[in-house]
C-alpha positions as CSV (number, residue, x, y, z in Angstrom):
1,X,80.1,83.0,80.3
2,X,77.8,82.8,83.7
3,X,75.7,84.8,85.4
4,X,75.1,83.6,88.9
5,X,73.8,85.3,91.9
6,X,76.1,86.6,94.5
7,X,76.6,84.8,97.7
8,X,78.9,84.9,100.6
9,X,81.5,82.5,99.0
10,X,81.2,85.2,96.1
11,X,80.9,87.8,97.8
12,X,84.7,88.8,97.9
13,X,85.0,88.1,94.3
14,X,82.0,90.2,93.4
15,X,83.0,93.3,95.8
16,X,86.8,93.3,93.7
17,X,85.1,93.7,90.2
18,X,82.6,96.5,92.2
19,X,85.8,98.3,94.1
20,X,88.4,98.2,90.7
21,X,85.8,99.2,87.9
22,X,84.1,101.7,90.6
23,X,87.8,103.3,91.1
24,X,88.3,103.3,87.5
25,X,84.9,105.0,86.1
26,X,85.5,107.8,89.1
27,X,89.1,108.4,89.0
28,X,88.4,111.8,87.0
29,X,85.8,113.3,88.9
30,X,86.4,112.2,92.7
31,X,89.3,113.0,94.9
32,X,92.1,111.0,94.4
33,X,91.3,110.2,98.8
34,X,87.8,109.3,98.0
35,X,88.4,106.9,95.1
36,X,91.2,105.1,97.3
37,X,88.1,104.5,100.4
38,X,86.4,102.6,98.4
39,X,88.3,99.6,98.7
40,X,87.5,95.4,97.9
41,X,86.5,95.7,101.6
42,X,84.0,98.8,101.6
43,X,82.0,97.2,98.8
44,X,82.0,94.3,100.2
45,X,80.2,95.8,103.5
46,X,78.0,97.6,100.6
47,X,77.1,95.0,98.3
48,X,76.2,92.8,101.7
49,X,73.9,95.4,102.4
50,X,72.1,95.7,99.7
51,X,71.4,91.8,99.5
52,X,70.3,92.3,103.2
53,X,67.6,94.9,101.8
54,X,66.5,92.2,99.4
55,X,68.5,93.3,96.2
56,X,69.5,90.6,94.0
57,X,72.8,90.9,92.9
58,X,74.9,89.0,90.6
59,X,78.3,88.3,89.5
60,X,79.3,87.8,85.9
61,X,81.8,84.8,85.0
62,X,83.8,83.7,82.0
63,X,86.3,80.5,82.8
64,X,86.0,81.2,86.5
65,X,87.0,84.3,86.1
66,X,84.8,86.9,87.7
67,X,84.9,90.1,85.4
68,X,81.5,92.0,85.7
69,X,79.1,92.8,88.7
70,X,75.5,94.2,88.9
71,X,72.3,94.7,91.0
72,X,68.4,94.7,90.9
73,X,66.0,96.2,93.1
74,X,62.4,95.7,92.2
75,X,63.2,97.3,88.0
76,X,66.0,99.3,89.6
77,X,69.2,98.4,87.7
78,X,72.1,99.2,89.6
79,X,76.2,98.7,90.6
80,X,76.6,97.5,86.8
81,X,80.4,97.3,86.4
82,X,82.7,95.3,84.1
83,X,86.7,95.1,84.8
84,X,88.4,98.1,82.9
85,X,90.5,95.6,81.0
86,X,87.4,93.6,79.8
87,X,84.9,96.3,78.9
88,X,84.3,96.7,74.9
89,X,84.0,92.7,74.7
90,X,80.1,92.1,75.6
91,X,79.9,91.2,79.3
92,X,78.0,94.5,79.9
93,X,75.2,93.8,77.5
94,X,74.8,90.5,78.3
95,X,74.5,91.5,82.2
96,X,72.0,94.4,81.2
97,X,69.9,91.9,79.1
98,X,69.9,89.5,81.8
99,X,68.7,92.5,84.1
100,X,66.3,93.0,82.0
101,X,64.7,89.9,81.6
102,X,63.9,89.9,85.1
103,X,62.1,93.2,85.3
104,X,57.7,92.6,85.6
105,X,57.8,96.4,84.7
106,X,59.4,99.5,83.5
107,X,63.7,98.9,84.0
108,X,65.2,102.3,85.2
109,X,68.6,103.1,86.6
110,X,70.7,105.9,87.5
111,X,74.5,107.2,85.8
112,X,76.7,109.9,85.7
113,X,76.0,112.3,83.3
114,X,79.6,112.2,82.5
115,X,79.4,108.5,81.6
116,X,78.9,108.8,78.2
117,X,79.6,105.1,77.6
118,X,77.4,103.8,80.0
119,X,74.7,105.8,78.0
120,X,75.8,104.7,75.0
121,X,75.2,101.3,75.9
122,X,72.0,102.0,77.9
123,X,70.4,103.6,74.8
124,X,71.0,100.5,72.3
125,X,69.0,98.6,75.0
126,X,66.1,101.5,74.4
127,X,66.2,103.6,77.8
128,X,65.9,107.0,77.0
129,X,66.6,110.2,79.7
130,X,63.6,110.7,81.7
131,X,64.3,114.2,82.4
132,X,64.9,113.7,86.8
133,X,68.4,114.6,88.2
134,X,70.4,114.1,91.4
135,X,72.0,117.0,91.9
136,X,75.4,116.4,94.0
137,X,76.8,119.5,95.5
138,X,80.2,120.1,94.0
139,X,80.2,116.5,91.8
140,X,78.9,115.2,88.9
141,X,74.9,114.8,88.8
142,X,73.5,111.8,88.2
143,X,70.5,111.3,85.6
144,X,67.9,108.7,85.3
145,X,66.9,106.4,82.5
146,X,64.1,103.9,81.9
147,X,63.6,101.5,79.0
148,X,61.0,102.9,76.5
């Protein structure tokens, strides 16, 4: 397993594992038109721009094979996402401690409050709800967390 940081010749790679497992963990609670728009090609165009704004973001490898995706801004942990088919075997908790290792201060990040996995995961690493809430109108809010 690798962790390297996304660059153009990756950048296709990392924007499928984004667009698949971004499809996957919103197929429930967004429109069936508005989970198909986000396609290998729209997060591409996204994930360009947020290493444009100076994001780090990096791509997750086992035997060449990428599999899991994620970003940092500043302690800002973001766009974490591991294939459907390979979640449950480790590659998100070795991104997140990778993330982590590279934070100077407190790590935070945002999830659907419906994502009870993600939260699962998030509180074995020690982030804890912090009590501030994006409210969406007529979607899922999303809540914050930061490592205590």
């Amino acid at each position: 397993m690798e962790i390297i940081p996304v660059n153009e010749e990756n950048l296709p790679a990392a924007a499928e594992v984004h667009a698949v497992s971004w499809r996957d963990s919103h197929r429930e609670i967004c429109s069936p038109e508005f989970v198909a728009a986000h396609t290998t090609e729209r997060q591409e165009a996204y994930l360009r721009g947020k290493l444009a704004e100076g994001s780090e973001v990096w791509l997750l490898t086992d035997g060449g094979r990428a599999l899991g995706v994620a970003s940092l801004t500043g302690c800002l942990i973001a766009d974490l996402y591991v294939l459907p088919a390979e979640r449950g075997k480790g590659y998100g908790s070795a991104l997140l401690r990778f993330l982590l290792g590279r934070c100077p201060e407190t790590p935070r990040l945002w999830i659907l409050e419906t994502n009870t996995g993600a939260e699962r995961l998030y509180r074995r690493f020690g982030f804890r709800l912090t009590g501030k809430r994006e409210v969406h109108p007529g979607g899922v809010d999303e809540v914050e967390m930061a490592k205590v």
